[in-house]
C-alpha positions as CSV (number, residue, x, y, z in Angstrom):
1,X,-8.1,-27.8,24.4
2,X,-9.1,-25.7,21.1
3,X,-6.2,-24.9,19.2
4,X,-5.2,-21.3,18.8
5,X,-6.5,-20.0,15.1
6,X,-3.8,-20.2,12.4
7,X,-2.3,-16.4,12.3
8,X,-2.8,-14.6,9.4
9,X,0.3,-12.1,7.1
10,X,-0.5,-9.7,5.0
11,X,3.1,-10.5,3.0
12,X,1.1,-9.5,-0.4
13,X,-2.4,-7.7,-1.5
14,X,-3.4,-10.7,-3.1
15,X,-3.6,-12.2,1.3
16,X,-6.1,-10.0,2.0
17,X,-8.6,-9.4,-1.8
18,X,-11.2,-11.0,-0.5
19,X,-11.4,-8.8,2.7
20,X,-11.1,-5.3,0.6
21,X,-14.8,-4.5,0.8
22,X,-15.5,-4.9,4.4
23,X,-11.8,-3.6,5.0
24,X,-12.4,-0.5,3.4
25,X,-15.7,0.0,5.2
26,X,-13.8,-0.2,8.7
27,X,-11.0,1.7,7.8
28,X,-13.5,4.9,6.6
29,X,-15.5,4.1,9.7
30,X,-12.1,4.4,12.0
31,X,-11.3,8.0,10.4
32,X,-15.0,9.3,11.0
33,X,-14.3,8.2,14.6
34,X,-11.2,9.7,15.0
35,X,-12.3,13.1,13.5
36,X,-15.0,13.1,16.0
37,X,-12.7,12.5,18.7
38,X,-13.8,9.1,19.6
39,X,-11.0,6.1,20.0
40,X,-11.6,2.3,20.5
41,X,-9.0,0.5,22.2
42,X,-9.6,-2.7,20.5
43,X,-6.1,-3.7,20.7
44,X,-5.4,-3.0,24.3
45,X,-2.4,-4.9,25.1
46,X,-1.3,-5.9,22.0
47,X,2.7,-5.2,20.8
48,X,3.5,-4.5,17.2
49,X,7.2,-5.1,16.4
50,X,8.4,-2.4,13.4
51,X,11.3,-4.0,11.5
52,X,12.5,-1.4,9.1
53,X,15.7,-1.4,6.6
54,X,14.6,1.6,4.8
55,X,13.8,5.2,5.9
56,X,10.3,6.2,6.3
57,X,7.9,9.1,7.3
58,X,4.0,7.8,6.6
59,X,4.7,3.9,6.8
60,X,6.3,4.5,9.8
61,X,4.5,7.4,11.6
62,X,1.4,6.1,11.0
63,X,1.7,2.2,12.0
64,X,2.8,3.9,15.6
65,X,0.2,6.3,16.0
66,X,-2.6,3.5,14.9
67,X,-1.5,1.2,17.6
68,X,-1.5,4.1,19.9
69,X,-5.2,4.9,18.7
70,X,-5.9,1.0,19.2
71,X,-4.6,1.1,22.5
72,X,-1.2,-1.0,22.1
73,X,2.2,-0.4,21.6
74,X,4.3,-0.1,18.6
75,X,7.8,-0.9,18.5
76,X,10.6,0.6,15.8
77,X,13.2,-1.6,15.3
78,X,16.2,-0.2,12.8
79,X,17.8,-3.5,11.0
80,X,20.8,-1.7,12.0
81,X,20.0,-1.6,15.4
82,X,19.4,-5.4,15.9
83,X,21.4,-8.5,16.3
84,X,20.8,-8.6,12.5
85,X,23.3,-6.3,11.3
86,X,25.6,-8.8,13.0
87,X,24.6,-11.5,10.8
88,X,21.6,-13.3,13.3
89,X,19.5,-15.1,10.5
90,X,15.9,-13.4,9.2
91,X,14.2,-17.2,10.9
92,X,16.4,-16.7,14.1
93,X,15.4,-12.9,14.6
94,X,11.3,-13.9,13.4
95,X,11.4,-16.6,16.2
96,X,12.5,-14.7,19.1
97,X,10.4,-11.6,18.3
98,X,7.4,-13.9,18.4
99,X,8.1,-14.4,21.6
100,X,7.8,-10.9,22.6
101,X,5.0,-9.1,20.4
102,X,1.6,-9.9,19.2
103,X,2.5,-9.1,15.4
104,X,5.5,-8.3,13.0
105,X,5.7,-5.0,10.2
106,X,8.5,-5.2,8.2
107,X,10.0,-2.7,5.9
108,X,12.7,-4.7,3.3
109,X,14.9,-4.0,0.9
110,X,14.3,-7.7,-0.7
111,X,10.9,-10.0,-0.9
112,X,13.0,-13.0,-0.2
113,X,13.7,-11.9,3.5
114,X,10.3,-10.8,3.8
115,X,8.8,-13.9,2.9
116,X,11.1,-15.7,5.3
117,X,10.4,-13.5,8.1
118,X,6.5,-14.3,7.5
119,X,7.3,-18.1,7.5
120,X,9.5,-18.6,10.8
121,X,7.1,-15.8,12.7
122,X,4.1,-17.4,14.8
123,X,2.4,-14.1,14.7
124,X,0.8,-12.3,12.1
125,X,3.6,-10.4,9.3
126,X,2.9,-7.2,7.7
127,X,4.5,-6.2,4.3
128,X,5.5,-2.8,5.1
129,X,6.8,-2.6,1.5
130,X,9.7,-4.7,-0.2
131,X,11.2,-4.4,-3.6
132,X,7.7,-6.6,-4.7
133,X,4.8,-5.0,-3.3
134,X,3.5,-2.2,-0.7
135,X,0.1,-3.3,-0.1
136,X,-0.6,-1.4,2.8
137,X,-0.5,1.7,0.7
138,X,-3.1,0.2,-1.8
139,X,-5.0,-0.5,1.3
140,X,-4.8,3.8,1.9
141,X,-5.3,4.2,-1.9
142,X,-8.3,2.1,-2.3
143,X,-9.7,4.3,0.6
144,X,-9.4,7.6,-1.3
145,X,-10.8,6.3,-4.0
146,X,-13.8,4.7,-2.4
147,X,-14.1,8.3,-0.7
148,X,-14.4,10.3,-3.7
149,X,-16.6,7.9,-5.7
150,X,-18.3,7.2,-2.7
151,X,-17.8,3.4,-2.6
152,X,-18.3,2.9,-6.1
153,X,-15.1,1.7,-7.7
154,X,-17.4,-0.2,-10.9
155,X,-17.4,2.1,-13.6
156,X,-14.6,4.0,-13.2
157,X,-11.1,3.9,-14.7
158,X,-7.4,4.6,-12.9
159,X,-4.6,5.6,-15.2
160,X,-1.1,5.1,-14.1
161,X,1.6,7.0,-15.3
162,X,5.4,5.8,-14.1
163,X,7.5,3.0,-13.3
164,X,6.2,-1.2,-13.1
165,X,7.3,-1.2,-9.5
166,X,6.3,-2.5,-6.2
167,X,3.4,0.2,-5.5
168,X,1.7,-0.7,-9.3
169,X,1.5,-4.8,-8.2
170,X,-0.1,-4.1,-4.8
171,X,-2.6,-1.5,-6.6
172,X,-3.4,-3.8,-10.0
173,X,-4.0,-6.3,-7.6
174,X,-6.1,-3.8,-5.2
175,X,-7.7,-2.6,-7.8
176,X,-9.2,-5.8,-9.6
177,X,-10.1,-7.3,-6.4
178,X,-13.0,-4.3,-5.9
179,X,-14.0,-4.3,-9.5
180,X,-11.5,-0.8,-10.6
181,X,-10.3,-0.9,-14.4
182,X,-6.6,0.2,-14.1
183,X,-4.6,1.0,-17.4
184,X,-0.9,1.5,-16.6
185,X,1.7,3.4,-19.0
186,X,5.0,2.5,-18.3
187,X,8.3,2.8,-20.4
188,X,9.4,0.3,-22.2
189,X,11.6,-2.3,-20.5
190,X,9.9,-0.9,-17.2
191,X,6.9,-3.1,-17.4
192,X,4.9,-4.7,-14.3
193,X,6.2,-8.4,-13.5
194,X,4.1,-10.8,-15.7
195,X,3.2,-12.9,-12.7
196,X,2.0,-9.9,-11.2
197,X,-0.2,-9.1,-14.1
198,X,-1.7,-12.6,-14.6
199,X,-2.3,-12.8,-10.8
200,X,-4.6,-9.4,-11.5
201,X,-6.1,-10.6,-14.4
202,X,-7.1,-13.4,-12.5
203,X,-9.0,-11.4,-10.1
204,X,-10.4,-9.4,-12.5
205,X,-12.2,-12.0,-14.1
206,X,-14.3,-12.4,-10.8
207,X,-15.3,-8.5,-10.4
208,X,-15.0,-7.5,-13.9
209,X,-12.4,-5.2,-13.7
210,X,-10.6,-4.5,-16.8
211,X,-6.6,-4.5,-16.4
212,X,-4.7,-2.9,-19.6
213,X,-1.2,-2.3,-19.9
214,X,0.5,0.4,-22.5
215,X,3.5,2.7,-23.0
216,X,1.6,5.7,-24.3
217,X,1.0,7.5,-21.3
218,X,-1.5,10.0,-23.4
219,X,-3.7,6.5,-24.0
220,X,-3.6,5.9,-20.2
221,X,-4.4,9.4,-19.1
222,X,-7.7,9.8,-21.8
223,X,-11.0,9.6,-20.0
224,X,-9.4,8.8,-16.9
225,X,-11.3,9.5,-13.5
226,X,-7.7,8.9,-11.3
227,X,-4.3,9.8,-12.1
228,X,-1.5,8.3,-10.3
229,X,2.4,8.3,-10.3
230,X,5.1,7.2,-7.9
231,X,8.3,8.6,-8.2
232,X,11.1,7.9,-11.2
233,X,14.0,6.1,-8.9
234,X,12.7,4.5,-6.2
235,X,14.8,3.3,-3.1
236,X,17.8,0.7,-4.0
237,X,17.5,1.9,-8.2
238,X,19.6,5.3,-7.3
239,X,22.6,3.8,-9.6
240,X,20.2,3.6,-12.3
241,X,18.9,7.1,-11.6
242,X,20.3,8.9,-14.8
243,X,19.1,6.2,-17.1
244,X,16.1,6.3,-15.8
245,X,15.2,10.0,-15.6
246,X,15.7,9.5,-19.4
247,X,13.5,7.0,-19.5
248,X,10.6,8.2,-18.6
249,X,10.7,12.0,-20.0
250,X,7.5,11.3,-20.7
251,X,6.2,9.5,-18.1
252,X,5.2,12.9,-15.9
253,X,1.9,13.8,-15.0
254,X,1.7,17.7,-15.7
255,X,-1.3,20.3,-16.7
256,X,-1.4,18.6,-20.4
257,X,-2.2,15.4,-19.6
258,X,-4.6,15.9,-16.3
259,X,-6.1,17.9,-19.3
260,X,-6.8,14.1,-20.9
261,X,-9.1,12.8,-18.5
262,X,-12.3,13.6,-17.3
263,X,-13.3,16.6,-16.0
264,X,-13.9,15.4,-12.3
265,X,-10.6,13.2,-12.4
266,X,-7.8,13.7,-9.0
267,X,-4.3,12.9,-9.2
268,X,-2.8,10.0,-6.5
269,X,1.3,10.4,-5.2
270,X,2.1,7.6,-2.8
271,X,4.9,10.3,-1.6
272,X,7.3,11.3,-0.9
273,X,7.2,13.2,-4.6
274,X,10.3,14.8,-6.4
275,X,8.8,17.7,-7.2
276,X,9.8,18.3,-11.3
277,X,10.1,14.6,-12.1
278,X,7.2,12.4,-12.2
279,X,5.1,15.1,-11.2
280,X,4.6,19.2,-11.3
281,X,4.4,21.9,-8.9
282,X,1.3,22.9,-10.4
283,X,-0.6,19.7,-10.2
284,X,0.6,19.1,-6.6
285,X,0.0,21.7,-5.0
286,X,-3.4,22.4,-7.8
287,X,-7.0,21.6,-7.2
288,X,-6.8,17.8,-8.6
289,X,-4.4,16.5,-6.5
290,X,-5.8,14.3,-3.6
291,X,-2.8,13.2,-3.0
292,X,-2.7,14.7,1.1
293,X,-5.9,12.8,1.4
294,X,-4.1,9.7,0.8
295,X,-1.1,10.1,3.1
296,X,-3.6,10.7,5.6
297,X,-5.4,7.7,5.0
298,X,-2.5,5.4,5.8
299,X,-3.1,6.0,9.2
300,X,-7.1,4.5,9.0
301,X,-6.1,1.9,6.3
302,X,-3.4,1.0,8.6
303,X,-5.6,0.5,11.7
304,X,-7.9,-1.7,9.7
305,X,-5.1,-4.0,8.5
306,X,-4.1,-4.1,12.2
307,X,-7.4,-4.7,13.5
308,X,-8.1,-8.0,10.9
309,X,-4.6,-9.2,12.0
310,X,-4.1,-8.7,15.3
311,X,-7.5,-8.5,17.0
312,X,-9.7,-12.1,17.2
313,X,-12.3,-12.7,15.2
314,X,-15.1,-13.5,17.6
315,X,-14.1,-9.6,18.9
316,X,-14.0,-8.0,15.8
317,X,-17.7,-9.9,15.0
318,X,-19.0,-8.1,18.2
319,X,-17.9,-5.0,17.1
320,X,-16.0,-4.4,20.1
């Protein structure tokens, strides 16, 4: 009797660098089906358990209409609403859900309980962001990247402009697996994790990406052909929120400093924004931003991530 294949998680970006390319090329093919009205069940039958301690709007949303799209189900589970809130372990609650469902998303407040959640399940995890990473929205931001330059990421340079957090690791390693030179500005004492950093660096030695680190968000923005900024205090820093608003004063991405980079550059928000903060009215809601392009593309980077998870390989070579 053959074995059933070893399951796959998608616990950080780094899982999946090696699958980008072809990931990307699915996941722009899905929304050119979808805009045409055409929808492939290819993962009739399958269950998608949605763990999430956090609020959400596109994680969320678009996770449940994917599966829909795919032809399966999606499940939302609120932490609060399982036997978790009454103190049933992160293994315990992993190994019982793999008994129901074909795969596992899960939206945490820590790594740790990620991580564990990914070990104990026997079906394929999904990071749907933790304090560490987000890598499905890399997945989504790689995608809007690869649209505008039309699948060209070699030779072209992303600035960010904001805080070392979760959403810069997914996208320094995103971006170094497909060959993107990233320079990110961040306050001092808000740096990206240095293991974070070398694990890019790594990667970029392969595809020849260039990744540069600085506190001048002026260096960051010259020349630039992307823009991008998350917000200021993200969720679990709010007691830090004054502190940080000082912080990074100068960390916003306004008229002056799209002005920086090149002429055909676009501005990335991973949303939701705060509006005044990390970014202006006038840039998001101005010609450069492409920022309602990427909250779209959740939903096709989404499906793609689903479909190399949850969906057999001797399917998805068919094409099916």
């Amino acid at each position: 009797m053959t074995p059933p294949p070893a399951k796959r998680d998608l616990v950080s970006l780094a899982d999946i660098a090696s699958d980008l390319p072809s990931l990307l090329e699915r996941a722009a093919r899905l929304k050119s089906e979808r805009h045409r009205g055409v929808r492939r069940p290819t993962l009739a039958g399958k269950n998608l358990a949605m763990v999430f301690e956090k609020p959400s709007t596109r994680t969320r949303i678009s996770f449940e209409v994917a599966m829909t799209d795919l032809g399966g189900h999606a499940l939302y589970l609120s932490s609060r609403d399982l036997q978790l809130s009454r103190g049933e372990t992160i293994a315990d609650t992993a190994r019982v859900l793999s008994r129901f469902v074909d795969g596992l998303t899960y939206r945490a407040f820590h790594h740790a309980d990620l991580a564990e959640l990914a070990r104990a399940a026997s079906v394929p995890v999904i990071n749907a962001l933790d304090d560490l990473e987000h890598p499905c929205q890399t997945v989504a931001d790689l995608l809007t990247m690869h649209e505008r330059w039309r699948g060209r990421f070699r030779g072209h340079r992303l600035a960010w402009v904001g805080d070392g957090n979760n959403v810069l690791h997914s996208l320094l390693l995103g971006a170094a697996a497909v060959g993107l030179d990233v320079t990110a500005a961040t306050p001092v004492g808000f740096d990206p994790r240095a293991d974070i950093v070398a694990k890019a660096r790594e990667l970029a030695r392969a595809s020849r990406a260039r990744i540069e680190l600085t506190h001048d968000p002026g260096e960051a923005a010259r020349g630039a052909d992307a823009l991008y900024t998350d917000v200021w205090v993200s969720m679990g820093d709010e007691g830090e929120a004054e502190a940080r608003e000082k912080a990074f004063e100068r960390f916003r991405i306004d008229s002056a400093l799209v002005a920086l980079a090149a002429p055909e550059a676009f501005v990335l928000h991973d949303l939701p924004a705060h509006r005044g903060q990390e970014i202006t009215n006038e840039v998001l809601d101005g010609p450069r931003a492409a920022v309602w392009d990427q909250a779209e593309n959740r939903l096709h980077a989404q499906k793609a991530i689903l479909e190399l998870l949850l969906r057999p390989r001797s399917a998805r070579a068919r094409g099916r």
